[in-house]
Each structure stands twice: as structure tokens, then as C-alpha cells.
C-alpha positions in Angstrom: -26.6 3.8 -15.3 -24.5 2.1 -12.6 -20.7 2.7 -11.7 -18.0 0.5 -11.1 -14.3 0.9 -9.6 -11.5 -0.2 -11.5 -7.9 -0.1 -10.8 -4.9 -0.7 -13.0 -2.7 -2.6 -10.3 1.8 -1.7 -10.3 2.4 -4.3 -13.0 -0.2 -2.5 -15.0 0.8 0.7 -14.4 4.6 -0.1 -14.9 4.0 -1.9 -17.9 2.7 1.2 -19.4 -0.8 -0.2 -20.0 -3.2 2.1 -18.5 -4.0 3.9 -22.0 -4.8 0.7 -23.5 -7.0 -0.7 -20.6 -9.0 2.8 -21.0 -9.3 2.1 -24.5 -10.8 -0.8 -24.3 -13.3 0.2 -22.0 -14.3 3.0 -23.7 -14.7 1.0 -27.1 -17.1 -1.4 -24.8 -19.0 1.1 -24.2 -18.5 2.3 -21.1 -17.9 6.7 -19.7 -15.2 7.3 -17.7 -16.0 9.2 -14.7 -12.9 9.9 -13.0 -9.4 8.8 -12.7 -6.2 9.4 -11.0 -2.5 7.9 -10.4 -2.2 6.8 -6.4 0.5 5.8 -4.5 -1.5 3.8 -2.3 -0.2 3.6 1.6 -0.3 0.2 3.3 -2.7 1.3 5.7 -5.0 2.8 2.8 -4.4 -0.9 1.2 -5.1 -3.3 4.5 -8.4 -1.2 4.4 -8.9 -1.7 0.8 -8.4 -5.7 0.8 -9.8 -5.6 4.3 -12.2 -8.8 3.2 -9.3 -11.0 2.5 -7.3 -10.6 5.8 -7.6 -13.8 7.0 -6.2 -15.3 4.0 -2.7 -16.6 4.0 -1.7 -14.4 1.0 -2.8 -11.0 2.6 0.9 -9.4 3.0 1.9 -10.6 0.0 -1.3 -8.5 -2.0 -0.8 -6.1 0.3 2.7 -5.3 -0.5 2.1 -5.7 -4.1 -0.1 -3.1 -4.6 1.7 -0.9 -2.4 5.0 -1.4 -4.8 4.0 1.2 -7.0 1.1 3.4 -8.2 -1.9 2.2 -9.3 -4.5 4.4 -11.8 -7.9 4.3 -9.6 -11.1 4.8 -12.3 -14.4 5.2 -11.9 -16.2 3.7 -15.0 -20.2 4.5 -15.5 -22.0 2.1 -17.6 -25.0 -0.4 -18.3 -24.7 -2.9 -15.8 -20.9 -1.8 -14.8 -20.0 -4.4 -13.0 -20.8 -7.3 -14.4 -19.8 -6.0 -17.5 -16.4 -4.4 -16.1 -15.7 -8.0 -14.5 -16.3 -9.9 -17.9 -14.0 -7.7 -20.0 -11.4 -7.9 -17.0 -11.4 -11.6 -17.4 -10.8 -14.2 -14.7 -9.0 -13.3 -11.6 -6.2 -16.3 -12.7 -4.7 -15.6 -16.2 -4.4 -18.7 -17.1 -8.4 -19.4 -16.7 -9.1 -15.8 -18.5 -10.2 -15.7 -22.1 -8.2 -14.3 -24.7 -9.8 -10.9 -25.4 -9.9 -10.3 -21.9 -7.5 -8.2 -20.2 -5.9 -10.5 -18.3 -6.4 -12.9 -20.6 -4.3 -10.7 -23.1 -2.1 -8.9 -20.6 -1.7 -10.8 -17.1 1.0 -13.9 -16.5 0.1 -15.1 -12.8 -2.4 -14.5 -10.3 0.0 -12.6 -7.9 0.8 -9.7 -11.0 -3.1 -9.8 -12.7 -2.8 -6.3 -13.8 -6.0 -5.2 -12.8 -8.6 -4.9 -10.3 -12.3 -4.2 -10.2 -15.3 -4.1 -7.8 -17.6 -7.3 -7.6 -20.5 -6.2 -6.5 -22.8 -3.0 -6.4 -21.9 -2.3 -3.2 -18.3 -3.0 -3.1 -18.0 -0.7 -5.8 -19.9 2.2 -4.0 -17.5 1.5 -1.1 -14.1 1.1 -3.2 -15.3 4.6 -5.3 -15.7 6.3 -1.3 -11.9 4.7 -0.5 -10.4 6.3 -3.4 -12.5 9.2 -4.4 -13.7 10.8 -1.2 
């Protein structure tokens, strides 16, 4: 079994959708392994997003998910991450599939509600970050 990190971003969170998101990936199939609400700092972030500093947009993700907490999870599954990332839908909400979650929850790209780990071994590294 492999394990993936996913984590309900502020808007998320704020929205009050955290207990459906873990819902819907329990009905999929998948055993959560841990979770927790984080207030993440911006240092703790800048590490997190690390990868994308040299895009134009980093502040502005940066200070986004440093708005407000965020629910970290560990999910445990067959083939996690692949599988996490196709019911999280596309990273723009307007290119996700309805059924996805940000095809049924998400309005822009800036606000997508949810993250989750791309690779194997960005989600051993993101599950270290949060879970040490």
C-alpha cells in the first residue's frame, strides 16, 4: 500500500469542507492515516512550496495558505497518488471534472481548495514537513 499527503487548503477549511473531502476519500477507497488542523508559518510554507519559488506567483500562494489553517492528511491507499490526484481533479477548476473536488468545490486557481502530493517522493517528503 502506498501513502499520499493531502491538505485541505484555508478556503477549504473555512468553507467548512474538510468532513466532506474525508468522505469522499474514504468512500474511494482509501484509510486515513493521520490528520491534524495547522496553522502553517510562512517559513514552514516557503519550505513547503520550496519547488515553485522562482515563479512569479510564489508570495501570493505563500500568503494564501498562510491565511488560515489548513487540515494536513495522510491517506494510505492502492496507488495513492495517482489515485488521490484524479479524485482531486485538475489544479484549475475550470479544467476539473465534475465529480472531482475541485471540479465540485473550487472557483479559481488562486482558492483550489485542496492540495496533494504528485509524486511518490514528494509525498514521503510533504508527510516528513507535516508529520515529523
Amino acid at each position: 500500500m502506498e501513502r499520499t499527503f493531502v491538505m485541505v487548503k484555508p478556503d477549504g477549511y473555512a468553507r467548512g469542507l474538510v468532513g466532506r473531502i474525508v468522505t469522499r476519500f474514504e468512500e474511494k477507497g482509501f484509510t486515513l492515516v493521520d490528520g491534524r488542523v495547522v496553522q502553517l508559518t510562512r517559513e514552514h510554507a516557503e519550505h513547503h512550496y520550496g519547488h515553485l519559488r522562482s515563479k512569479v506567483f510564489f508570495d501570493e500562494l505563500v500568503d494564501f495558505i498562510i491565511s488560515g489553517p489548513v487540515f494536513a492528511m495522510i491517506w494510505e491507499g492502492k496507488d495513492a497518488v495517482k489515485n488521490a490526484r484524479a479524485l482531486i481533479g485538475a489544479t484549475n477548476p475550470s479544467e476539473a471534472l465534475a465529480g472531482t473536488i475541485r471540479g465540485d468545490f473550487a472557483l479559481d486557481v488562486a482558492s483550489n481548495i485542496i492540495h496533494g502530493s504528485d509524486s511518490v517522493e514528494n509525498a514521503e517528503q510533504e508527510i516528513k514537513l507535516f508529520f515529523q
